[in-house]
C-alpha positions in Angstrom: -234.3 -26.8 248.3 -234.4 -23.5 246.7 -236.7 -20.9 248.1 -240.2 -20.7 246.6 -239.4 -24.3 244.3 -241.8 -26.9 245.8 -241.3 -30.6 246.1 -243.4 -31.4 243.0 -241.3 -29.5 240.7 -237.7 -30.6 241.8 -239.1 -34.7 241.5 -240.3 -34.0 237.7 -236.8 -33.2 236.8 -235.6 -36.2 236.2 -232.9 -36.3 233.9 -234.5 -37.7 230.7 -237.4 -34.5 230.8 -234.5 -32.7 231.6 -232.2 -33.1 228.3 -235.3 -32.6 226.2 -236.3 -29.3 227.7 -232.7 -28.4 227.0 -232.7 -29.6 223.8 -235.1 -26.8 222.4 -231.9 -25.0 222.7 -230.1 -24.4 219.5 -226.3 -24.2 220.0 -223.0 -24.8 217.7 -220.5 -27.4 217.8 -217.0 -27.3 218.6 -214.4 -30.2 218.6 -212.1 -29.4 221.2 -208.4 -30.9 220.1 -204.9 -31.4 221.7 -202.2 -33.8 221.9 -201.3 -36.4 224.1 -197.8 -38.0 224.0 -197.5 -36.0 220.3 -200.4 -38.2 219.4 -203.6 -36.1 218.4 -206.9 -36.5 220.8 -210.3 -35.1 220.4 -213.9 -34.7 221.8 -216.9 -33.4 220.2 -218.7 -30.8 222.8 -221.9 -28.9 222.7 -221.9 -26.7 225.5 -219.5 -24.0 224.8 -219.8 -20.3 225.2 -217.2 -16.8 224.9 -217.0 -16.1 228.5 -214.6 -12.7 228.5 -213.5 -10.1 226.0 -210.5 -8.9 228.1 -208.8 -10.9 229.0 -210.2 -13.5 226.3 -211.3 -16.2 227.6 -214.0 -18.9 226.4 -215.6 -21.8 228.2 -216.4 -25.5 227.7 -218.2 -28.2 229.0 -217.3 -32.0 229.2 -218.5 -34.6 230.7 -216.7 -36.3 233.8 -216.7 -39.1 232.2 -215.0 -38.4 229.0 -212.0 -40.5 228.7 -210.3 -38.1 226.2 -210.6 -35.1 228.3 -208.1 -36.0 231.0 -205.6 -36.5 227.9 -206.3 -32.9 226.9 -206.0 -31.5 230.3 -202.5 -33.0 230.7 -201.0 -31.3 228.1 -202.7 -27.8 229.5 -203.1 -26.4 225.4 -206.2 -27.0 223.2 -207.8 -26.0 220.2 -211.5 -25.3 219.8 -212.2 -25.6 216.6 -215.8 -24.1 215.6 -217.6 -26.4 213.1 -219.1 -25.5 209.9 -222.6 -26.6 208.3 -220.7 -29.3 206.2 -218.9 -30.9 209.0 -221.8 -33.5 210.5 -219.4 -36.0 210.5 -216.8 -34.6 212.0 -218.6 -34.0 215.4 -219.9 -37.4 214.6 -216.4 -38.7 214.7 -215.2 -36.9 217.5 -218.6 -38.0 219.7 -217.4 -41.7 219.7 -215.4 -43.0 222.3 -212.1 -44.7 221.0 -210.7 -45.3 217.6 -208.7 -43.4 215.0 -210.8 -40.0 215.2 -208.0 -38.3 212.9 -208.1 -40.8 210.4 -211.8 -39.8 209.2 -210.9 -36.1 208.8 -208.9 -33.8 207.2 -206.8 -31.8 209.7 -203.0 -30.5 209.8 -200.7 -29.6 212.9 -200.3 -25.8 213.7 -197.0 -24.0 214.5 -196.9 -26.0 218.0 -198.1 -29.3 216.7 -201.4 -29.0 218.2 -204.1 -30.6 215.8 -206.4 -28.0 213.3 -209.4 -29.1 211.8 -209.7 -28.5 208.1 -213.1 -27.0 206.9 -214.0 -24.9 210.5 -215.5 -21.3 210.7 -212.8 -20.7 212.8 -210.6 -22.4 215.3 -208.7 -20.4 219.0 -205.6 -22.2 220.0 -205.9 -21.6 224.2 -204.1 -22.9 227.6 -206.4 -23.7 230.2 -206.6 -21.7 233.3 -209.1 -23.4 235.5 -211.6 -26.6 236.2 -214.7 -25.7 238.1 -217.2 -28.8 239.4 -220.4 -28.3 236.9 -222.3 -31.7 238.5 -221.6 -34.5 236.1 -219.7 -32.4 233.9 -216.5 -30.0 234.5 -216.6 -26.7 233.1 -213.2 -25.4 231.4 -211.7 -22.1 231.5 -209.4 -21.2 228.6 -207.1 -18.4 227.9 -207.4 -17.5 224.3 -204.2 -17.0 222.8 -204.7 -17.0 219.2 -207.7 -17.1 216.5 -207.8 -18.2 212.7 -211.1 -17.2 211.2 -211.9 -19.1 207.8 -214.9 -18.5 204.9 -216.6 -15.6 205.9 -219.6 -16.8 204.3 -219.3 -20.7 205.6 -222.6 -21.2 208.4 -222.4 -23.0 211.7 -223.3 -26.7 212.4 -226.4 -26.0 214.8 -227.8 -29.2 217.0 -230.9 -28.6 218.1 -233.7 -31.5 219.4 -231.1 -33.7 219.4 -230.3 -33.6 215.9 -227.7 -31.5 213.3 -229.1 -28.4 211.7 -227.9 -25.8 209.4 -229.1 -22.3 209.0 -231.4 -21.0 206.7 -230.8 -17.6 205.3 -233.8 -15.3 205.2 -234.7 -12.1 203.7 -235.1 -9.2 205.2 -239.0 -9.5 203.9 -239.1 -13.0 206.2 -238.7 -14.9 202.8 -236.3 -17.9 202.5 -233.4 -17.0 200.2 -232.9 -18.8 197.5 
């Protein structure tokens, strides 16, 4: 047990209190894509964060047991593609387990056949260089290798309390914009 962290305090952390602390967290949402047998794969994932400027690197959480995430790893490329406000659905989509993903959304293959979500703020085509134990999840580290910005006036898909939010603009008076 840590130093200074009593007994009471480490038994009210069960994992239910947990997630809703967290969730007063507000974070984007990436779908993290690649290909498996030249078939396209996905995953929806909420924990992911720019982890190095030089060399680029970003990383991700997924859960160990994701069933889509071993497909990914096989292949050793991915694309994180960074959702916008309008795009709901797609990390809807992608949070499901089985089915035709690709079939509800609009998407296209890059240079190297890896699949690119159509609609995203931007999406960074990576290899991954490591797997560290993160509890139930694995954290993945990936080397950034190229980036395709989109609309620079499209807004991130935010979840926050469990729940999709968009941003809303403000003036520099506090004011909503209209």
């Amino acid at each position: 047990m840590a130093r200074g962290v009593s007994q009471d305090v480490v038994d009210e952390l069960e994992p239910a209190r947990f997630r809703r602390a967290l969730s007063h967290f507000a974070s984007g949402i990436v779908v993290i894509t690649g290909t498996d047998g030249g078939a396209p794969i996905g995953l929806t994932c909420q924990s992911f964060s720019s982890l190095s400027l030089d060399p680029p690197l970003v990383l991700f959480s997924v859960a160990r047991t994701s069933t889509t995430w071993p497909r990914i790893a096989r292949s050793g490329r991915l694309v994180v593609n960074i959702l916008s406000d309008v795009q709901a659905d797609v990390s809807a989509a992608f949070a499901v387990s089985g089915g035709d993903k690709f079939g509800r959304v609009a998407w296209r293959p890059d240079d190297d056949g890896l699949p690119v979500l159509d609609g995203t703020l931007a999406h960074l085509t990576g290899t991954i260089s490591g797997t560290f134990d993160g509890g139930d999840h694995l954290i993945v580290v990936t080397a950034v290798s190229s980036i395709v910005e989109s609309d620079p006036d499209a807004l991130p898909l935010l979840y926050f309390r469990s729940a999709y939010h968009q941003v809303v603009e403000r003036r520099d008076d506090g004011a909503q914009a209209d």
